[in-house]
C-alpha positions in Angstrom: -43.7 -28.3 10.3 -44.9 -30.5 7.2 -42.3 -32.3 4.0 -40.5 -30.2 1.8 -42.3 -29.4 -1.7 -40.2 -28.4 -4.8 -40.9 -29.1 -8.3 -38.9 -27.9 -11.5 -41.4 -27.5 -14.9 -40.4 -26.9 -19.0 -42.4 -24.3 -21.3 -42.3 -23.9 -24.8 -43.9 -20.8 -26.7 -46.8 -23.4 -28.4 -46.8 -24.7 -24.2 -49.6 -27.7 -23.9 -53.1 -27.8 -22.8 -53.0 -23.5 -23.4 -49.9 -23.9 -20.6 -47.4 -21.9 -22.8 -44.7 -19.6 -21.8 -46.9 -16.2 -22.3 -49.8 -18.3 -19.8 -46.9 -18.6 -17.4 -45.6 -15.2 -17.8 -49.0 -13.5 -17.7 -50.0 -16.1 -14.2 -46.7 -14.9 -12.2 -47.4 -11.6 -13.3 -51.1 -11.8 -11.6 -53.3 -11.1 -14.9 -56.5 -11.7 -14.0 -57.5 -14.3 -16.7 -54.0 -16.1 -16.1 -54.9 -16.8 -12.4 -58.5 -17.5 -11.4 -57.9 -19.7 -8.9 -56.7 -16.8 -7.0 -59.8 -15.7 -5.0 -57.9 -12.1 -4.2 -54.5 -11.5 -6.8 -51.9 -9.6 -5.2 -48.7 -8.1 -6.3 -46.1 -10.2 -7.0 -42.9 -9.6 -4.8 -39.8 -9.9 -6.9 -37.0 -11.5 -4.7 -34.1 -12.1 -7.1 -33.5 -10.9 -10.8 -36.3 -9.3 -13.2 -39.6 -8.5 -12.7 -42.2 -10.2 -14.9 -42.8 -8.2 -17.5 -38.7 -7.6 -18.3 -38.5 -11.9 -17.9 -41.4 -12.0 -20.8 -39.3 -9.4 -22.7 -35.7 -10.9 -22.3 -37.5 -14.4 -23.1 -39.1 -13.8 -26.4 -36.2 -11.5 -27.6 -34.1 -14.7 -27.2 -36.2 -17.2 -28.3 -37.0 -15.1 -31.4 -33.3 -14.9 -31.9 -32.6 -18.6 -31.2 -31.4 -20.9 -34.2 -30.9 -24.6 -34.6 -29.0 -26.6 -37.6 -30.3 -29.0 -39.5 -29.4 -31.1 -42.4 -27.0 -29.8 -44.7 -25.5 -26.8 -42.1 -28.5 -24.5 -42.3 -29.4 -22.8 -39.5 -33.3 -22.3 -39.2 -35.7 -21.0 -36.2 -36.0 -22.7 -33.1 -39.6 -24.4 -33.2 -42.5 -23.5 -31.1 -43.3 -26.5 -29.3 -39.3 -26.5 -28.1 -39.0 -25.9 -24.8 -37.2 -22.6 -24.0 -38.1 -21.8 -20.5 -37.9 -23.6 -17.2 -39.7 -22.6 -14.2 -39.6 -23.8 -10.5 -41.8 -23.9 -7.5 -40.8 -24.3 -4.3 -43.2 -23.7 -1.3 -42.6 -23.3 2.6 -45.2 -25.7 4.5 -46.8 -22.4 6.7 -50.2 -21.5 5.7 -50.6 -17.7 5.3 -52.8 -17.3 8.0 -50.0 -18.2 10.6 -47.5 -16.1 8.4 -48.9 -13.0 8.7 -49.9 -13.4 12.5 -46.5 -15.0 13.8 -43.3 -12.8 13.6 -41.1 -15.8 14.4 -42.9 -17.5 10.9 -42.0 -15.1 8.8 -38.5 -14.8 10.0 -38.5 -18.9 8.6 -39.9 -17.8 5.8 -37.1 -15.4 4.9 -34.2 -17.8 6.0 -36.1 -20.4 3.5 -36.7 -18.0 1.0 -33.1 -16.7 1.5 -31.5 -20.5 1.5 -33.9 -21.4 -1.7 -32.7 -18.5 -3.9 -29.0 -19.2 -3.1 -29.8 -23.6 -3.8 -30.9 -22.2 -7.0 -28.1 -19.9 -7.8 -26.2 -22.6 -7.4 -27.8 -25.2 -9.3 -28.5 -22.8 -12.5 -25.9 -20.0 -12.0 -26.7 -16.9 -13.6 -29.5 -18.4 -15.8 -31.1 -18.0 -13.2 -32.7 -14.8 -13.9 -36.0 -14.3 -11.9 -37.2 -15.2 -8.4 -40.9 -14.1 -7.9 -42.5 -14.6 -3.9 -46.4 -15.0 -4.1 -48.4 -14.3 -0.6 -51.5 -14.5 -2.1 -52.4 -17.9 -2.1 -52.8 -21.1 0.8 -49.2 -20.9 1.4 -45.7 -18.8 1.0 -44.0 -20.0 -2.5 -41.5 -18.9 -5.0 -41.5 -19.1 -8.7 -37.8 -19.3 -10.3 -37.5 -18.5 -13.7 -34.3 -19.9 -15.9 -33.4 -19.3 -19.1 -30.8 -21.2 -21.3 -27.9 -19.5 -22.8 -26.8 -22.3 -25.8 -27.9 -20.6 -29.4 -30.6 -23.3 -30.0 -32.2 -22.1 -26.5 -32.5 -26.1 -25.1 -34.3 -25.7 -22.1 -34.2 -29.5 -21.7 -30.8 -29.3 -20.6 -31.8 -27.4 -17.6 -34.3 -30.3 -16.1 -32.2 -32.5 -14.1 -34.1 -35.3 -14.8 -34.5 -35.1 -18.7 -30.4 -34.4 -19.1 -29.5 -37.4 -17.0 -32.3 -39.6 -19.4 -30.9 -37.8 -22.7 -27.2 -38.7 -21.5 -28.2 -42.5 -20.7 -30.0 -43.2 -24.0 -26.8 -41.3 -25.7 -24.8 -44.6 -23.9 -24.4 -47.1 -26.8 -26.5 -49.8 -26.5 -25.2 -52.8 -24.4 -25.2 -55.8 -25.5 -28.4 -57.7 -24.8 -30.6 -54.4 -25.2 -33.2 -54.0 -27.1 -35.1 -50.2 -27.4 -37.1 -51.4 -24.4 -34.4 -52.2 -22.6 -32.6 -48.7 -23.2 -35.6 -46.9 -22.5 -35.8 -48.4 -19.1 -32.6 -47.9 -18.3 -32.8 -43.9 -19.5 -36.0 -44.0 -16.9 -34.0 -45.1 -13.9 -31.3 -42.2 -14.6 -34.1 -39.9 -14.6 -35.2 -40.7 -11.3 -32.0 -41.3 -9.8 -31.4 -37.6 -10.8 -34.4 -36.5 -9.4 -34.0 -38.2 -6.3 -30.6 -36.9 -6.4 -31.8 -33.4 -7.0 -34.6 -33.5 -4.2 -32.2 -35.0 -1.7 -29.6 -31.9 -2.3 -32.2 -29.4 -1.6 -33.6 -31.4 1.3 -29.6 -31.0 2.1 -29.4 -27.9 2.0 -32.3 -25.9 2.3 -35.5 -28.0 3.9 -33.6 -29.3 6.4 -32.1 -26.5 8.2 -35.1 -25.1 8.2 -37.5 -28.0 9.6 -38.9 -29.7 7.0 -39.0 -33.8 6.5 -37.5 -34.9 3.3 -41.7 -36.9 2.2 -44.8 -36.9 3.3 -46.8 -39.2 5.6 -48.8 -40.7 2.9 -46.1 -42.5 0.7 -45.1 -44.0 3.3 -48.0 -45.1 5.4 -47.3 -43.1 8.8 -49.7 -42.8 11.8 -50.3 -40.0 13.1 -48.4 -40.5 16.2 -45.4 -41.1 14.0 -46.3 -37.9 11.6 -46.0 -36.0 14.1 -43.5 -37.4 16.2 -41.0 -37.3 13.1 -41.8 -33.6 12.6 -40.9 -32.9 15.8 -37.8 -34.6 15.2 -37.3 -32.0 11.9 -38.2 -29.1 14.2 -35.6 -30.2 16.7 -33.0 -31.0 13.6 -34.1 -27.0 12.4 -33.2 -25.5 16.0 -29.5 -27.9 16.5 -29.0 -26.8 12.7 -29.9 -23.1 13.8 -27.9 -23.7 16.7 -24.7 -24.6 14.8 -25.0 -22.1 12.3 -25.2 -19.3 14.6 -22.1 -21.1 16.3 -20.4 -21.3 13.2 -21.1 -17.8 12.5 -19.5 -16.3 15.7 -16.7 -19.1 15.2 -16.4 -17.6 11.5 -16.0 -14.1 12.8 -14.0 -14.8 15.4 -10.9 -16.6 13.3 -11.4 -14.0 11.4 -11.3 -11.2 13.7 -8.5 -13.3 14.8 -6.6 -13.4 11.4 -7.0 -9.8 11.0 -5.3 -9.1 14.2 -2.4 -11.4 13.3 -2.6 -9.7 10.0 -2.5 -6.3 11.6 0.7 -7.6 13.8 2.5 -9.2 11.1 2.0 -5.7 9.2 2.8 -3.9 12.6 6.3 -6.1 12.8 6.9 -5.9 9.3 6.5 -2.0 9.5 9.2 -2.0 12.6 11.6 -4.1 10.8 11.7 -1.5 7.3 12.5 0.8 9.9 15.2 -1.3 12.1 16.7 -1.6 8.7 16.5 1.2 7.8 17.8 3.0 11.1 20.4 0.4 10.4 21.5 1.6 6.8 21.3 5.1 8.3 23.4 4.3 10.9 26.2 2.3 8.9 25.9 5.4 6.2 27.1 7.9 9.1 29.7 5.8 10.4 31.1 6.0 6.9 30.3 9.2 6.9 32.5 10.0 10.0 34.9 8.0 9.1 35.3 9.8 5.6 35.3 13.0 7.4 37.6 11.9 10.2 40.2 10.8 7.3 39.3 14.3 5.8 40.1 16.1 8.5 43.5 13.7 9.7 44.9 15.1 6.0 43.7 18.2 6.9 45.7 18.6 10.1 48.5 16.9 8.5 48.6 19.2 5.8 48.3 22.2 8.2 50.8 20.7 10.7 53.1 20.5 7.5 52.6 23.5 6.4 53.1 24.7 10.5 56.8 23.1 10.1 57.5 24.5 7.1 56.0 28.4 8.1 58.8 27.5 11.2 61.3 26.8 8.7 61.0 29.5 6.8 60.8 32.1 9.1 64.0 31.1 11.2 65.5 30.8 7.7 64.3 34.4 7.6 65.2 35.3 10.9 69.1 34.2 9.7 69.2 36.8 7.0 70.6 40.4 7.8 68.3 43.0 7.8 64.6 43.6 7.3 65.1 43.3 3.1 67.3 39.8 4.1 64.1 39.0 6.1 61.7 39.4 3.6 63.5 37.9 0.7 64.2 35.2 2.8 60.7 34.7 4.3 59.2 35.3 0.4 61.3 32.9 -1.0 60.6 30.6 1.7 56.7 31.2 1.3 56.9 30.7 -2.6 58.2 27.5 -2.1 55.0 26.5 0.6 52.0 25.1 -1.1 49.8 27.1 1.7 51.6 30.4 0.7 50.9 29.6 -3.1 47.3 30.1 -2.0 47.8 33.5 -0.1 50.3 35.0 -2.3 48.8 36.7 -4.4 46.6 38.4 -1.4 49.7 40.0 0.0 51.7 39.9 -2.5 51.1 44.1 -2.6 51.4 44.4 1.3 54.8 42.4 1.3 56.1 45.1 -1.7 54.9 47.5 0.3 57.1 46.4 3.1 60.1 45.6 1.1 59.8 49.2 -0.8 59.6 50.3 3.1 62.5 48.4 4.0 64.5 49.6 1.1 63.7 53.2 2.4 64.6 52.5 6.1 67.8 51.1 4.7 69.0 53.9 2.8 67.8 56.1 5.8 69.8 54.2 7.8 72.7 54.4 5.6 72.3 58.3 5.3 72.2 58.5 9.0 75.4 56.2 9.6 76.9 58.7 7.5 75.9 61.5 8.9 76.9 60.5 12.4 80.2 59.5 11.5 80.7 62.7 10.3 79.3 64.1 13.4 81.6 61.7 15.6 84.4 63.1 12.8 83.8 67.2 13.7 83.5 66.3 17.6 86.7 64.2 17.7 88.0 67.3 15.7 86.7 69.5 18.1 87.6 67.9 21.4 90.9 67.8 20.3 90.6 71.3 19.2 89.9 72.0 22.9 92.1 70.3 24.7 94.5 71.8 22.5 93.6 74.7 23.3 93.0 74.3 27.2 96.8 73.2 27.0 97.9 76.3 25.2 95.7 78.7 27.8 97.4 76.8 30.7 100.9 77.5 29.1 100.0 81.2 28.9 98.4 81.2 32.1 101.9 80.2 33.9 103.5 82.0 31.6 101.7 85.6 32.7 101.8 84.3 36.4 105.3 84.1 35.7 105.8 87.4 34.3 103.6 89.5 37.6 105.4 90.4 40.5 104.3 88.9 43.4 102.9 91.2 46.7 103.5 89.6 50.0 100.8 89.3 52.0 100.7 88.5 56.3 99.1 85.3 57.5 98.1 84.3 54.2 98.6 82.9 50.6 98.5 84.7 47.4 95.3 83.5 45.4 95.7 81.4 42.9 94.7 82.9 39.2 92.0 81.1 37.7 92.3 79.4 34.2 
């Protein structure tokens, strides 16, 4: 495994040395006159964003749109030479040979390519609008397009290196400076940013995947010790691989993990809406019951009162002579119970009824009092009629035996007449 290669590169419209943005446009795209030092062009492999010919599009619409100020507060179009694009290259140290014959290569390339597209979203955000993969050259690359989104379309803000230089001439000058001195001072920022920038991606993308962070040459290696430290990268690549894959199953396991404690703090929060709610059920019957069971204590009370007072009434009743007494009485009596009130009026006909019966009974009773004490009357009358008269046969009786003569009669006595 070799060093890391990365380079980020402006463009204006006018471009220099024919390098414009259309040259670039029309060399990612594979036009043949934009890329003759490709023995064999092939298609271009769009791996993030827009495809070349919508990235020439989107470009020139916004550059033709794209206004600056000048004196006075006019706005005015941008300028050819400005820069409004900026491109970057980034490489994978595998020539293609090896890709396409190794399966385990160009699952490196992918995790590169894969950890290069997400460096890059997160050094431009979303103007970052293209990502291109060639495979038709020495070696695997990518070509990133970015696009500035200010109204003046400043692609120099994009370079790393030129917006660290533009912020440290912007620094008032010190005292002691002269133009010289300021200039030197802006150069140092813009290497410190590239070095800074080149360091991050070596951070975060070349390492992980093997590569050493320079070359051999710049810094006089042997052989021996080229070698020897790209062994060290390789080994660096596989603990890194290592780790990650570690950190991935540790990942998913905490979260696996959280979800189940998720899911049982649901699970327990679901039981304890119901406890409560069993509980509120619960306490809502017992004051339920005990509603009803105060209900039905006035209930009884009432019908044990009215019990009494039925009792009361009908032995008051019972007092009166005869059934009319008895029926006034028990009437009255019910009139004045607040359970009769209620039933009154659903025998009030039946107890008339009965009363216009008793009435009758009475005066049928009456008629046949009378009658018998006339009947008691006529047989006194007659009983005394007869013994009357049984006493005045028995006084004739003697009186005729009297008056016969009597015959004598041997060994025996005369009969006696009958009465």
């Amino acid at each position: 495994m070799a060093f890391q290669f990365v380079r980020v590169e402006l463009f204006s419209r006018k471009g220099k040395e024919g390098r414009g943005t259309g040259f670039v446009f029309d060399e990612v795209a594979r036009v043949p006159s934009a890329c003759v030092h490709v023995q064999n062009p092939g298609t271009p492999i769009v791996v993030h964003g827009l495809a070349p010919d919508a990235l020439r599009e989107l470009h020139d619409e916004r550059a033709a749109a794209a206004r600056t100020e000048v004196k006075g507060g006019k706005r005015r179009a941008v300028r050819q030479d400005q820069n409004t694009l900026a491109g970057v290259v980034l490489s994978y140290p595998v020539t293609m040979d090896e890709y396409r014959a190794k399966p385990e290569v160009v699952a490196r390339v992918r995790d590169w390519e894969r950890r290069s597209v997400a460096w890059l979203r997160g050094q431009f955000g979303d103007r970052l609008v293209s990502v291109v993969r060639h495979e038709d050259e020495s070696h695997p690359h990518l070509h990133a397009y970015v696009l500035p989104d200010d109204p003046a379309m400043t692609a120099a803000y994009l370079h790393p290196g030129f917006r660290a230089k533009a912020a440290a001439k912007a620094v008032v000058m010190q005292p002691g400076e002269d133009e010289k001195a300021v200039s030197k001072r802006a150069d140092a920022a813009y290497k410190a940013a590239m070095r800074a920038w080149l360091d991050d991606y070596h951070a975060k993308v070349a390492q992980p995947c093997g590569m050493t962070r320079l070359g051999p040459g710049k810094r006089r290696l042997t052989r021996e010790q080229w070698h020897q430290e790209k062994r060290q990268a390789e080994a660096l690549r596989d603990t890194l691989a290592r780790a990650e894959v570690l950190k991935t199953k540790g990942d998913a396991f905490i979260t696996t993990t959280r979800e189940k404690a998720d899911r049982i703090a649901q699970e327990a929060a679901a039981t304890r809406a119901e406890a409560v709610k069993a509980t509120e059920t619960a306490q809502a019957a017992m004051v339920a019951a005990r509603v009803a069971e105060k209900v039905a204590r006035q209930r009884a009370e009432t019908a044990r009162t009215a019990s009494e007072r039925a009792v009361r009434d009908t032995r008051a009743a019972k007092r009166l002579s005869g059934l009319g007494g008895l029926l006034r009485g028990l009437w009255d009596g019910l009139r004045k119970s607040k359970v009769a009130a209620r039933i009154r009026k659903a025998v009030e006909s039946e107890v008339e009824d009965l009363r216009k019966q008793a009435a009758a009974a009475s005066d049928r009773a009456s008629a046949a009092d009378a009658g018998r004490r006339e009947a008691e009357t006529r047989a006194r009358n007659l009983r005394d009629n007869l013994t009357d008269t049984g006493r005045q046969l028995a006084e004739a009786k003697q009186e005729l035996a009297a008056l016969r003569p009597r015959a004598p009669a041997a060994g025996s006595m005369p009969a006696r007449p009958r009465p």
